[in-house]
Backbone as a chain_set.jsonl record, in Angstrom:
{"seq": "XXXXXXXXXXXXXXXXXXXXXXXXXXXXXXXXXXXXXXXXXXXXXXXXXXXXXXXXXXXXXXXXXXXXXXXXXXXXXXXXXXXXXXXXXXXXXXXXXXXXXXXXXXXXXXXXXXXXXXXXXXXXXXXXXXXXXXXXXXXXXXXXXXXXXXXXXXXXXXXXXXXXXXXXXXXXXXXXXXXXXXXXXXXXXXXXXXXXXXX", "coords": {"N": [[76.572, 72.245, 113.039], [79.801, 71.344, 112.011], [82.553, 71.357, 113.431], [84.977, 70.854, 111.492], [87.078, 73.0, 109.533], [86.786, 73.185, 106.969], [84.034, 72.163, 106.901], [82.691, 74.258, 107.846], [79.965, 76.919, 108.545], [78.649, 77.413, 105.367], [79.579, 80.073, 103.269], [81.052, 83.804, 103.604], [83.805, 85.361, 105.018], [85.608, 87.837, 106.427], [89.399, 87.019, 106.95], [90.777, 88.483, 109.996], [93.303, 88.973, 110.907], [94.396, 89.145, 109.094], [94.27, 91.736, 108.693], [96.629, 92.564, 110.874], [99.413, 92.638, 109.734], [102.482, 93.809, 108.567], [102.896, 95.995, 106.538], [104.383, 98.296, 105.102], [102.944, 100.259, 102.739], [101.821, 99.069, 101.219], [98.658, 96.964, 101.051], [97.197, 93.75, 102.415], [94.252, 91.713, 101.999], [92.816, 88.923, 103.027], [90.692, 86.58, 102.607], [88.003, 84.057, 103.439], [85.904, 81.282, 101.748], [83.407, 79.218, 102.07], [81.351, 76.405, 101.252], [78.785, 73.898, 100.268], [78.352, 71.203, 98.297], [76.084, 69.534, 97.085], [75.321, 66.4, 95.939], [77.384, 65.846, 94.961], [80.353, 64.825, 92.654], [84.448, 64.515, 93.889], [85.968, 64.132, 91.183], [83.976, 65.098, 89.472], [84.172, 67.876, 90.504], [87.352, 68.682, 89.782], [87.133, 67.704, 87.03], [85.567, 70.591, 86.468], [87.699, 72.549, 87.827], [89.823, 71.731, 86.566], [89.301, 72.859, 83.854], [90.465, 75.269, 82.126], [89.566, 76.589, 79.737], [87.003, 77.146, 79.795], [86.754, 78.848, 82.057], [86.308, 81.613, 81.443], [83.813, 81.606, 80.885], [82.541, 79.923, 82.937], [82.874, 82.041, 85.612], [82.39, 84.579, 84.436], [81.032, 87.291, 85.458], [83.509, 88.581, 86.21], [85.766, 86.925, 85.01], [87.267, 87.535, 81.878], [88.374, 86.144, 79.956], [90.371, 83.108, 79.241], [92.883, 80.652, 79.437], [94.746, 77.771, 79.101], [98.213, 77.903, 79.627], [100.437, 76.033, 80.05], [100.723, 72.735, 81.057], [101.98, 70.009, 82.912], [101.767, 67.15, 84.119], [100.044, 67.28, 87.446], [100.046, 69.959, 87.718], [99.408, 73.151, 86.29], [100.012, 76.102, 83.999], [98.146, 79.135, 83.717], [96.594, 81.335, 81.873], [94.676, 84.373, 83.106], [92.171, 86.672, 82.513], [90.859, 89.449, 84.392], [88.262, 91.31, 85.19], [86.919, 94.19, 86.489], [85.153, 96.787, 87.982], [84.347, 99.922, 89.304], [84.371, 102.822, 90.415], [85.961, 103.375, 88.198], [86.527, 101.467, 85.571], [88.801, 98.257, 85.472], [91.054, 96.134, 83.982], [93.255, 93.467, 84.424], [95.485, 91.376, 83.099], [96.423, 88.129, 84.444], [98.74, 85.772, 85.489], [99.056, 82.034, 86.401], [100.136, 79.949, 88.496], [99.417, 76.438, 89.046], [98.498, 73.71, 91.379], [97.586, 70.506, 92.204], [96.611, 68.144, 94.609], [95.976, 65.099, 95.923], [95.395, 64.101, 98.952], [94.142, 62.059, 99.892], [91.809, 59.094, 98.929], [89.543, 60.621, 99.184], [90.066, 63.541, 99.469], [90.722, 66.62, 98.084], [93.543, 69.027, 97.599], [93.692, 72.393, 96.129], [96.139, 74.381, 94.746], [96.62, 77.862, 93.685], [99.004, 79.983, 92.955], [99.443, 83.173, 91.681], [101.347, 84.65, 89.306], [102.179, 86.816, 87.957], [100.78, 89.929, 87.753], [98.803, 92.908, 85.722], [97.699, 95.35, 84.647], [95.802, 95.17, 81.447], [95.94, 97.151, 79.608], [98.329, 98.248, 79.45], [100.511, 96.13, 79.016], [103.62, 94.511, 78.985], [104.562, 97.677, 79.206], [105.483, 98.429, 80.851], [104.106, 100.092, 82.692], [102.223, 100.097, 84.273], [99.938, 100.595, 87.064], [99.629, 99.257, 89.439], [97.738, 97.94, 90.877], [97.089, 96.007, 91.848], [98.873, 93.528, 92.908], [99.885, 90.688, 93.813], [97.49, 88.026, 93.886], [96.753, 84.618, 95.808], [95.146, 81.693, 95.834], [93.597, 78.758, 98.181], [92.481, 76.015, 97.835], [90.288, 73.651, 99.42], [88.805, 70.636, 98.913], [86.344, 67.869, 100.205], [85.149, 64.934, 100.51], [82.032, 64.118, 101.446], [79.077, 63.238, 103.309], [77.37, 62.787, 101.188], [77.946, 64.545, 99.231], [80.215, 67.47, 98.548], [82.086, 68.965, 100.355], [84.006, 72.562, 99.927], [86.529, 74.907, 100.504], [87.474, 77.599, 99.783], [90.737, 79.799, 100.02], [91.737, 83.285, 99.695], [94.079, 85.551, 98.98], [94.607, 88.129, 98.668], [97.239, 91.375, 97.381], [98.001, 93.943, 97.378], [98.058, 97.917, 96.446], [98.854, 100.401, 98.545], [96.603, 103.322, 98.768], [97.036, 105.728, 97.571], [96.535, 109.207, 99.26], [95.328, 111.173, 96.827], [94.39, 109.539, 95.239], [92.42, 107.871, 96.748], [89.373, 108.292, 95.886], [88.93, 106.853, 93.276], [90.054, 103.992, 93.767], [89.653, 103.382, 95.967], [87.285, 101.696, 96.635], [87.488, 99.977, 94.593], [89.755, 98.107, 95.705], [88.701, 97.346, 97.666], [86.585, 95.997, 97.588], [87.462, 94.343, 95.492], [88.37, 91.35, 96.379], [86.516, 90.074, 98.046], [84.516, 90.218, 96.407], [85.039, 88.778, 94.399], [85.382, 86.667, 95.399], [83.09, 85.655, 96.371], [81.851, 85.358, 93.698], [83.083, 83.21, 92.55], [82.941, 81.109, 94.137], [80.284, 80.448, 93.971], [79.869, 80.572, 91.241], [81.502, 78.105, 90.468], [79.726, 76.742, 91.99], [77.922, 76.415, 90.068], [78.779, 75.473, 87.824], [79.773, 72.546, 88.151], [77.548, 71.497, 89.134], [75.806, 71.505, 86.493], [77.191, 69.033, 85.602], [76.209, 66.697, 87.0], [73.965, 64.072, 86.313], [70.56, 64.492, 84.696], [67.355, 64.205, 85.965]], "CA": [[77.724, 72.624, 112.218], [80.727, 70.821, 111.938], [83.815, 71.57, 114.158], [86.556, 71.457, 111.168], [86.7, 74.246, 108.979], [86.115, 72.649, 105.748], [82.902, 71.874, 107.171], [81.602, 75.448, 108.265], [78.544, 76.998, 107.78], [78.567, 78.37, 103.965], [79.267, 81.788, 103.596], [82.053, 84.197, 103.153], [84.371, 86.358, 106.051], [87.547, 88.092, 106.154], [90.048, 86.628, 108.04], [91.193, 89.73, 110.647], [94.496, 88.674, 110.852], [95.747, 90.206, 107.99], [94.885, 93.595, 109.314], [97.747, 92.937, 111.168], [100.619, 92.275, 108.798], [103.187, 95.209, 109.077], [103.184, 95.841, 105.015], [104.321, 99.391, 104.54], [102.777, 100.657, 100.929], [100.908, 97.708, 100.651], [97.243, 96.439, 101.402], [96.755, 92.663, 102.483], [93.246, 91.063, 102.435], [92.467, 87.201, 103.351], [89.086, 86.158, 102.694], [87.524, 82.954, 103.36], [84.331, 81.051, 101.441], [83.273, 78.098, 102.107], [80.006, 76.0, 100.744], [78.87, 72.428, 99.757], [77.97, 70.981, 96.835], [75.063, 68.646, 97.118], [75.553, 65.608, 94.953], [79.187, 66.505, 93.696], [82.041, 64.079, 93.636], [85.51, 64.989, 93.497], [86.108, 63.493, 89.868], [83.431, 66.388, 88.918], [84.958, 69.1, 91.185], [88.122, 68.544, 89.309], [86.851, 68.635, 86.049], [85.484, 71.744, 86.07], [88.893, 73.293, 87.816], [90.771, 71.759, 85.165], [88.823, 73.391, 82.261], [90.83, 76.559, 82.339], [89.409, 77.708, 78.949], [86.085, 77.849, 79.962], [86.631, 79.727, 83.129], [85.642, 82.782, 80.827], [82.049, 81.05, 80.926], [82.386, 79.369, 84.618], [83.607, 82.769, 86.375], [82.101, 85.677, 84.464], [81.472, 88.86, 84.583], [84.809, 88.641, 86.94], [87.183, 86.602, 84.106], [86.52, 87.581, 80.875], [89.051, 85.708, 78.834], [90.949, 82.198, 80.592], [93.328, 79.984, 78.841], [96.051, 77.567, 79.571], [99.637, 78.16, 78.917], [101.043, 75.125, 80.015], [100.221, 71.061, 81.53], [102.94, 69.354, 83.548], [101.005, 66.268, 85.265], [99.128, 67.575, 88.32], [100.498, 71.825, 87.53], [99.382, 74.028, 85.359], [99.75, 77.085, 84.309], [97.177, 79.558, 82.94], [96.114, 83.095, 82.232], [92.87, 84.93, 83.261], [91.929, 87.915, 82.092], [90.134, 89.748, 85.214], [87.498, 92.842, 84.881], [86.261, 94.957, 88.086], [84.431, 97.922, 88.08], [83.72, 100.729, 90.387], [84.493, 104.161, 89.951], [87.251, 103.335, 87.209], [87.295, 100.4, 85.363], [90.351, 97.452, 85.551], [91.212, 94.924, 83.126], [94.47, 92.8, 84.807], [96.117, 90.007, 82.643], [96.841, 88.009, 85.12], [98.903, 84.356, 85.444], [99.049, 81.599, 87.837], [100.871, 78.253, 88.564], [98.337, 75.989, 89.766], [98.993, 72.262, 91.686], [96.725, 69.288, 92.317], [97.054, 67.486, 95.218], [94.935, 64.014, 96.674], [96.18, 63.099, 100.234], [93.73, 60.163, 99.822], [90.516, 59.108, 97.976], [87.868, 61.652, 99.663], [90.26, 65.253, 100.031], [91.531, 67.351, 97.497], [94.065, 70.447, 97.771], [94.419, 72.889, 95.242], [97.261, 75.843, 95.475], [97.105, 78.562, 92.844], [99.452, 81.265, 93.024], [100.499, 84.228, 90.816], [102.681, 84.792, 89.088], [102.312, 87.976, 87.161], [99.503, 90.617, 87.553], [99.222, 93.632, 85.159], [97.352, 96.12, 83.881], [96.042, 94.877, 80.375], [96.097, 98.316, 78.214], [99.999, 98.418, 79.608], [101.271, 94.862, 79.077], [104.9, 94.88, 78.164], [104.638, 98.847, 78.398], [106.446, 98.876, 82.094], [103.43, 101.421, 82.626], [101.397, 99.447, 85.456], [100.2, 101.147, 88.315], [100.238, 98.117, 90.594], [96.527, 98.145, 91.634], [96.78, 94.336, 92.614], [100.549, 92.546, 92.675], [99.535, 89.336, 93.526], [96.303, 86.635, 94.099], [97.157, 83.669, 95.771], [94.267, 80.719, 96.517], [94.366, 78.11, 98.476], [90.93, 75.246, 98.298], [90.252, 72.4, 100.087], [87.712, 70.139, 99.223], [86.232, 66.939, 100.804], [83.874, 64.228, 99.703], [81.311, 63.602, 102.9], [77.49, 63.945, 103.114], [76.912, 62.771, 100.059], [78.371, 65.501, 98.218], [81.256, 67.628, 98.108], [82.669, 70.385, 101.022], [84.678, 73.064, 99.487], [86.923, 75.995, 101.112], [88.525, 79.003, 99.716], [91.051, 80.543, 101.11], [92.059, 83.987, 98.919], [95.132, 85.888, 99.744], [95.641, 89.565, 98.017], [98.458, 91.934, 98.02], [98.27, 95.623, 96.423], [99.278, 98.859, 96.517], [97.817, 100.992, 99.421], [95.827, 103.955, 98.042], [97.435, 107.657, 98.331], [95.006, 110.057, 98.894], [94.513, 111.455, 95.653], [93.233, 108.593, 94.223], [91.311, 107.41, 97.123], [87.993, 108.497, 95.735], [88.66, 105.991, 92.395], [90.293, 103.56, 93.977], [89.139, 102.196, 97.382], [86.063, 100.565, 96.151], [88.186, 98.564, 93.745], [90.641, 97.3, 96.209], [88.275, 97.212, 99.089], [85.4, 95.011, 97.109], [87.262, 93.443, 94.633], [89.01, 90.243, 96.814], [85.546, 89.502, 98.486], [83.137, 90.229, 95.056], [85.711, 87.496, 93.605], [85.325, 85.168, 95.961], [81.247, 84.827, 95.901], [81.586, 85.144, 92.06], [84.603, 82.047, 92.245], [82.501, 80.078, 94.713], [78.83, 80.456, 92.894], [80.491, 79.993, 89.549], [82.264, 76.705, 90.894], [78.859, 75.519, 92.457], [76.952, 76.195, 88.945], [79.402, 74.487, 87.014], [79.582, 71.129, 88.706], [76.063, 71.136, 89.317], [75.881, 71.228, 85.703], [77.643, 67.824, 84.998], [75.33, 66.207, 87.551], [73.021, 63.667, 85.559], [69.386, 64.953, 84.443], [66.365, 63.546, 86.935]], "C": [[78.967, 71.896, 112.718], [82.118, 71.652, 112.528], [85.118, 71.981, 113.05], [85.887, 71.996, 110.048], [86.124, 73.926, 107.826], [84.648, 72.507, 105.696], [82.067, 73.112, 107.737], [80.604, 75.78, 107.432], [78.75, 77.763, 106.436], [78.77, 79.893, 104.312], [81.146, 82.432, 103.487], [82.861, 85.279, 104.051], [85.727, 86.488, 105.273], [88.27, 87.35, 107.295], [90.851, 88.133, 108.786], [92.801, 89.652, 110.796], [95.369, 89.196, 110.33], [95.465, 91.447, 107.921], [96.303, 93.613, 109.973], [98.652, 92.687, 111.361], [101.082, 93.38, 108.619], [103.402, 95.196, 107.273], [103.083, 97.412, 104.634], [104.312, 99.702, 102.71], [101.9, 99.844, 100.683], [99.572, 97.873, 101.894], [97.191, 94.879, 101.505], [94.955, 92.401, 102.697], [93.542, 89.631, 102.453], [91.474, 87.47, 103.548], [88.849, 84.54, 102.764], [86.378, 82.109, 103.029], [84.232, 79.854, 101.702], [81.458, 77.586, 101.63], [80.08, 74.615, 100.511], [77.985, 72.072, 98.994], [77.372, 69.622, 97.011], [75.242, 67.486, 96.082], [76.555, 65.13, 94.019], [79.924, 65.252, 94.558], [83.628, 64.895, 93.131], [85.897, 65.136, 91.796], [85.203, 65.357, 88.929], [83.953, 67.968, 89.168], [86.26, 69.221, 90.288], [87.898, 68.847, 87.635], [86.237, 69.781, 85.6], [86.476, 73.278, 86.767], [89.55, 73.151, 87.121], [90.389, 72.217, 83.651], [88.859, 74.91, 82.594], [90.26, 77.136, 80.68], [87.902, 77.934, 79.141], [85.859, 78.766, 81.436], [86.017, 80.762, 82.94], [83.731, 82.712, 81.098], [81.353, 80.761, 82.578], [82.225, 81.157, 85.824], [82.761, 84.466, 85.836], [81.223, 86.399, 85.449], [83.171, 88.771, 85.281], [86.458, 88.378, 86.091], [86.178, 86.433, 82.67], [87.473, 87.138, 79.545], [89.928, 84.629, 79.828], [91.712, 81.063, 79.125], [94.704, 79.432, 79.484], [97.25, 77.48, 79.044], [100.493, 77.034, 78.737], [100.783, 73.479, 81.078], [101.423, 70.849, 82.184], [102.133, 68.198, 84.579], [99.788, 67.095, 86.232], [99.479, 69.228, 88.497], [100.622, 71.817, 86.181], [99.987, 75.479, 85.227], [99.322, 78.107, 83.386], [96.944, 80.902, 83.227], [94.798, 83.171, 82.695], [93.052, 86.521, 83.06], [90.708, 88.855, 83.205], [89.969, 91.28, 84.644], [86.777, 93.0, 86.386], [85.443, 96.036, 87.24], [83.604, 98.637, 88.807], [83.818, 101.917, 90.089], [85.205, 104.214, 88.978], [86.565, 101.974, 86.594], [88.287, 99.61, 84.899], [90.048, 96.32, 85.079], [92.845, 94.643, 83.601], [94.377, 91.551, 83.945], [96.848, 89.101, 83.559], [97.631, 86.32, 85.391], [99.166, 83.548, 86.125], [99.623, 80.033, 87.54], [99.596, 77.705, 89.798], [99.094, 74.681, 89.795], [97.735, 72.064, 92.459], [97.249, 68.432, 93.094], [95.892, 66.1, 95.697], [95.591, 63.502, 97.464], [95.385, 61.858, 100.395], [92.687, 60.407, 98.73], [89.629, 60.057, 97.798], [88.378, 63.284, 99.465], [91.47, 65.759, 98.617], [92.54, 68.463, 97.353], [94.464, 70.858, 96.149], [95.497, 74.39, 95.364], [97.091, 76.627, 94.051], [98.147, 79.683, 93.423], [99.894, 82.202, 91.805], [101.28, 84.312, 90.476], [103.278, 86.016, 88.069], [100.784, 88.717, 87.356], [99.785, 91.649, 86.853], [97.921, 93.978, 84.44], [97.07, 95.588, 81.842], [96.242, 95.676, 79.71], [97.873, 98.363, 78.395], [100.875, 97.046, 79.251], [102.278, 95.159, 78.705], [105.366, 96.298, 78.326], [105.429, 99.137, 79.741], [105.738, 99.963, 82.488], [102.67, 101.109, 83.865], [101.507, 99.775, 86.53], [100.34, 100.309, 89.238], [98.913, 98.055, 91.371], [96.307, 97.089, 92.339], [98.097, 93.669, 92.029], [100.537, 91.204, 92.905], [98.234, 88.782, 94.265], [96.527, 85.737, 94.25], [95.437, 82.818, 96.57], [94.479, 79.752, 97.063], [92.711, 76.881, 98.619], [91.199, 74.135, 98.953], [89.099, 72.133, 100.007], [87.792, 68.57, 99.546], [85.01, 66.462, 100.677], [83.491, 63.611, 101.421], [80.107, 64.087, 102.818], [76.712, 63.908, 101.942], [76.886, 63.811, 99.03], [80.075, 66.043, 98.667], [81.843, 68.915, 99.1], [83.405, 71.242, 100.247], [84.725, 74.457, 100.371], [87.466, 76.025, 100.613], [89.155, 79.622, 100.541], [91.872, 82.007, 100.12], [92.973, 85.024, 99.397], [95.364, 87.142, 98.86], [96.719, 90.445, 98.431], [98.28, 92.579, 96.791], [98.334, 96.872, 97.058], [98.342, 99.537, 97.588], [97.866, 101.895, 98.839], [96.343, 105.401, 98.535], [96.096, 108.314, 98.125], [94.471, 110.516, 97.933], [93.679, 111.063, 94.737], [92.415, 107.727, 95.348], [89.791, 106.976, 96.643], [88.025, 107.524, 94.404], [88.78, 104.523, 93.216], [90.392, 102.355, 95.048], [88.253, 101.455, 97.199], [86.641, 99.571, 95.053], [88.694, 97.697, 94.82], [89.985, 96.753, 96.898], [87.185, 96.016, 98.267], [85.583, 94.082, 96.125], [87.444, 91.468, 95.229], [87.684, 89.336, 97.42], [84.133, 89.417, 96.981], [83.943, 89.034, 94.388], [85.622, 86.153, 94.065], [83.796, 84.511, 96.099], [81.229, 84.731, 94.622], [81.869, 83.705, 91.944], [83.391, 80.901, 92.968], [81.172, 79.528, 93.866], [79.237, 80.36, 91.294], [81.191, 78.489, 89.572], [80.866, 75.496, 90.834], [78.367, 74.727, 91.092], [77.365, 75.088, 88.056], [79.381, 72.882, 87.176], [78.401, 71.209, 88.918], [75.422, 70.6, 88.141], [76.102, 69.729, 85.102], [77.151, 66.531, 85.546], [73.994, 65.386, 86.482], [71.731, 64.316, 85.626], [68.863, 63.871, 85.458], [66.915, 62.934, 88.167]], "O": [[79.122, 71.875, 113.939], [82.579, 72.584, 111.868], [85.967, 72.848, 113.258], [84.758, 71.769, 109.612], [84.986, 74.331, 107.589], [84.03, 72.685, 104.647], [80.885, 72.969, 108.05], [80.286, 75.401, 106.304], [79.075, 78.939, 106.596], [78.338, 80.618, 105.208], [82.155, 81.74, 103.346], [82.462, 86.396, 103.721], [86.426, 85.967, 104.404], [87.761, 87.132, 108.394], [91.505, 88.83, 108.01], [93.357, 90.748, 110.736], [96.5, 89.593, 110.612], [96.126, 92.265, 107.282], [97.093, 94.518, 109.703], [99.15, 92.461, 112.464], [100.229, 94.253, 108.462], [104.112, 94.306, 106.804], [102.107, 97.877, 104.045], [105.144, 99.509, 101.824], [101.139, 100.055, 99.738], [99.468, 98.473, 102.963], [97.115, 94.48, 100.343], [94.439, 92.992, 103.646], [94.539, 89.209, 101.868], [91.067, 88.308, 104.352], [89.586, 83.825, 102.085], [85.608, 82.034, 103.987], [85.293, 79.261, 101.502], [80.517, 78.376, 101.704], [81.169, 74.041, 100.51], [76.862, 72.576, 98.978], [78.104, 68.634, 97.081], [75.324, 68.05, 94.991], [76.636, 64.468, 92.984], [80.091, 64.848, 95.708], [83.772, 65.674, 92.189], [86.079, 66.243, 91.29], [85.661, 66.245, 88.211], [84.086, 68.899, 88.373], [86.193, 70.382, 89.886], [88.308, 69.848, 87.047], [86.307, 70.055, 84.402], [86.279, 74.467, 86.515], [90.162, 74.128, 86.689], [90.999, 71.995, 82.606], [87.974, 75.626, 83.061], [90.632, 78.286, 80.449], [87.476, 78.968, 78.627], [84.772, 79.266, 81.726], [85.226, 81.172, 83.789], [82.844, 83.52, 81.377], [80.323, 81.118, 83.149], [81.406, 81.175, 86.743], [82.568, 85.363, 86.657], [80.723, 85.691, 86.323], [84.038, 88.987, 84.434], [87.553, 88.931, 86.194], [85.16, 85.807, 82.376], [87.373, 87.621, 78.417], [90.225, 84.985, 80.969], [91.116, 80.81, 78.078], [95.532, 80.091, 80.113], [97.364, 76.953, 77.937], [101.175, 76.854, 77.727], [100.684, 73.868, 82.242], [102.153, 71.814, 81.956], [101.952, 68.478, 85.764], [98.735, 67.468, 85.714], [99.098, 69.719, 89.56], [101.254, 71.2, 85.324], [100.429, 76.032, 86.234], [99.904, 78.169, 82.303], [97.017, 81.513, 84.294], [93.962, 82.267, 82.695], [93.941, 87.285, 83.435], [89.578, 88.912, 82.721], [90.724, 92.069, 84.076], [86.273, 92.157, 87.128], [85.206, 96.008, 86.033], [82.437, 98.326, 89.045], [83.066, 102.144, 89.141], [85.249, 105.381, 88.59], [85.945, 101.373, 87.472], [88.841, 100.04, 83.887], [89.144, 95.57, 85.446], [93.689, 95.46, 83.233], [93.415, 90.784, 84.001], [98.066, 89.266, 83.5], [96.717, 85.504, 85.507], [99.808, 84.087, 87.027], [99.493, 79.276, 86.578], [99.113, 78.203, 90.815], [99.927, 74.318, 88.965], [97.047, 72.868, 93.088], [98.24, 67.818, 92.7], [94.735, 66.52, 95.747], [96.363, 62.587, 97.18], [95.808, 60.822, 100.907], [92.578, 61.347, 97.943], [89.04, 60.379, 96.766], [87.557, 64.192, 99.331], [92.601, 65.358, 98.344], [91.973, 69.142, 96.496], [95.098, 70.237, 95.296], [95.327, 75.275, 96.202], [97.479, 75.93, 93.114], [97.853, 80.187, 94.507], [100.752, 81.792, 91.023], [102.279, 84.094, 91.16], [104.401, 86.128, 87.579], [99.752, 88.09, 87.118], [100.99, 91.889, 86.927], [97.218, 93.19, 83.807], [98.014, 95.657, 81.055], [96.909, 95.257, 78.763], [98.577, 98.517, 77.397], [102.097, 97.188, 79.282], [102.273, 96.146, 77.97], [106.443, 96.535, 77.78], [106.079, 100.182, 79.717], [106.42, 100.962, 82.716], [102.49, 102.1, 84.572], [102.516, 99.604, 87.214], [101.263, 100.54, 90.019], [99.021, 98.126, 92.595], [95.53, 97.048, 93.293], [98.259, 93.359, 90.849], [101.216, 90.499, 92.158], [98.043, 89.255, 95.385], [96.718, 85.156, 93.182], [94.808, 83.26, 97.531], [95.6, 79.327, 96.782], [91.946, 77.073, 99.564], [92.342, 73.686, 99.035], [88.22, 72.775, 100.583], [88.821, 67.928, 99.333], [83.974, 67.126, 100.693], [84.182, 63.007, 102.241], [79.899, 65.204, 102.345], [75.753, 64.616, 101.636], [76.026, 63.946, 98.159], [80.962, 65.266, 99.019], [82.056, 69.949, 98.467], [83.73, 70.484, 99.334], [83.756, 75.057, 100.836], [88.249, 75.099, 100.402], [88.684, 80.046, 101.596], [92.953, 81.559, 99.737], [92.566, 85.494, 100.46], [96.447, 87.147, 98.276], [97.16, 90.409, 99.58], [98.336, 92.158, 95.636], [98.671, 96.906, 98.242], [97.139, 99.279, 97.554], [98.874, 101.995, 98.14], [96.098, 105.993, 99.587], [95.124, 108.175, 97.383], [93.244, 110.455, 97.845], [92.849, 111.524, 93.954], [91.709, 106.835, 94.879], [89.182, 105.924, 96.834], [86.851, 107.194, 94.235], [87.742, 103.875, 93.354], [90.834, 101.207, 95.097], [88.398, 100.325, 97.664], [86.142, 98.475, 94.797], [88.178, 96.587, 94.947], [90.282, 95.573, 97.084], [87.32, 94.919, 98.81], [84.751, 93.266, 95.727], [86.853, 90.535, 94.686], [87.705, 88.108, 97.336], [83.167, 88.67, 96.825], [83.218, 88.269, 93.752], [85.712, 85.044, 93.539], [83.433, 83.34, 95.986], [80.452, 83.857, 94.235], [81.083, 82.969, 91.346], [83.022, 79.933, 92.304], [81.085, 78.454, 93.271], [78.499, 79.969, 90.39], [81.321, 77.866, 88.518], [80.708, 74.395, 90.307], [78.302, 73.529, 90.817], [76.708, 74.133, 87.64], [78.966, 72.133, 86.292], [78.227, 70.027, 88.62], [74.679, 69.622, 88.216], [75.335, 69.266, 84.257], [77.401, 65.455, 85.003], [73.153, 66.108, 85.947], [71.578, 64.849, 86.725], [69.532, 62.899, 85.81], [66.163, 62.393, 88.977]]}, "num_chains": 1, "name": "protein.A"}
């Protein structure tokens, strides 16, 4: 196994760290996935991050509606329509400024961040309990090995859970940031694997 991180072994941890971030009211997770994509070049990796309307297709059950709002060169920015489900279930409309970076030929960075999360039955209604305030990502991939490294790095921030609603509520918060990130990664691989010539 490879020394820099990009290059770890596949697979998906929390980073511990952000247990301890002093965030009264609030909940931080950081998760980290990483995997590599056998046969993938960048060029492919790219087009199937830049096809924000099929994300709905790339990403389900997790985003069940994805479209982009707006182009500017190498930033976008695009909705997703995210679904959970645990003891309750949560439909968030959620929107994100995304940037495209190439520090050379072989390494890509991409940055999404948030920029609105919300309750879809409330949109507009100023009614939103605040179950998840923002999702920020952060990837890095790298062409070596005859395919394609890729690391996630996923950054939440929501509301910490009063007791009364514990019993709905902790299995959302607590499973959704890591169930998103094996969905995000295994929906990434499938896709580009996809655009991979036949035989």
């Amino acid at each position: 196994m490879a020394s820099d991180p990009i290059r770890a072994e596949a697979g998906v941890r929390a980073v511990d760290a952000a247990h301890n971030v002093n965030a009264p009211g609030a909940m931080i997770q950081d998760w980290v996935g990483t995997t590599f994509l056998p046969g993938a070049t960048l060029a492919q990796v790219q087009s199937v991050l830049r096809d924000y309307a099929d994300y709905k297709n790339f990403y389900r059950p997790k985003v069940i509606e994805s479209r982009e709002l707006a182009h500017h060169g190498d930033e976008y920015d695009v909705l997703l329509r995210l679904y959970e489900k645990h003891v309750l279930t949560v439909v968030l409309d959620s929107t994100y400024h995304i940037r495209y970076e190439m520090p050379d030929p072989k390494r890509l960075i991409v940055t999404s961040r948030s920029t609105r999360i919300g309750e879809a039955n409330n949109a507009g209604k100023g009614e939103d309990s605040g179950f998840l305030w923002r999702l920020n990502s952060y990837w890095r991939f790298e062409a070596a090995d005859g395919g394609v490294y890729a690391r996630c790095e996923a950054i939440s921030l929501s509301r910490d859970v009063p007791a009364v609603l514990a019993w709905m509520l902790k299995g959302f918060l607590d499973g959704f940031p890591k169930e998103s990130m094996v969905n995000t990664l295994r929906g990434t691989r499938v896709a580009v694997e996809s655009l991979k010539p036949a035989g």
